[in-house]
C-alpha positions, 0 to 999 in steps of 0.5 A: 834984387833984379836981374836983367835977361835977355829974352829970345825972339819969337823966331828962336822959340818956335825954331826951339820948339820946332827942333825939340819936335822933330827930335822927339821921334824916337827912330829919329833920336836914334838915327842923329845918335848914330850919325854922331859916330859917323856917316852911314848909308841908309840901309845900315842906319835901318839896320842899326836902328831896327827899322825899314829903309823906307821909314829912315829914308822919310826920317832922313828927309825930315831931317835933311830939310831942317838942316839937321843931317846932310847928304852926299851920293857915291855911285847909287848910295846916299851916305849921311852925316850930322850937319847941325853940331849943335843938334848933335849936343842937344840929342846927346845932352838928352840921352845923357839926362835920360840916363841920369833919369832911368839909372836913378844916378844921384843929384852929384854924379858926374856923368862919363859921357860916351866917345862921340866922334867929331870932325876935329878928332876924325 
């Protein structure tokens, strides 16, 4: 018995690929996991993330060209946020399969994910 799958294109799977790269920066898994919380100033995502300022500005920047955070400037701040939802649940998807991985949690258990902040229940 054959079943029919709709392959993706070859754009969906380099954009995949080129989105699972991205993320496989740990600083940079860092910095959308604490964006999903919401928005935040470069300086406390440094501080949260336990890196220099300038290293998350270069993160950020990688970020915000592949449509990943966005940006909005009050005063001489730039505050960040999650622009791509879907990335958000990938990167969370991730840590949760990660967690499952380290804590050896058996094949059935059902995971209680952590309350992760949306625009609809902000």
């Amino acid at each position: 018995m054959s079943t029919q799958v709709d392959d993706p294109s070859s754009g969906q799977v380099a954009w995949a690929s080129e989105t699972f790269k991205l993320l496989a920066d740990p600083t940079r898994l860092r910095i959308v996991w604490t964006l999903l919380h919401g928005e935040h100033s470069v300086n406390a995502l440094a501080e949260h993330v336990g890196a220099q300022p300038s290293a998350v500005s270069q993160h950020l920047a990688k970020l915000h060209l592949a449509r990943v955070v966005e940006k909005r400037r009050q005063g001489t701040f730039f505050y960040y946020s999650i622009q791509n939802e879907h990335l958000g649940r990938l990167a969370t998807e991730a840590l949760f399969c990660a967690d499952h991985a380290v804590a050896d949690l058996p094949r059935g258990h059902v995971h209680r994910p952590r309350t992760v902040r949306t625009e609809e229940s902000a």
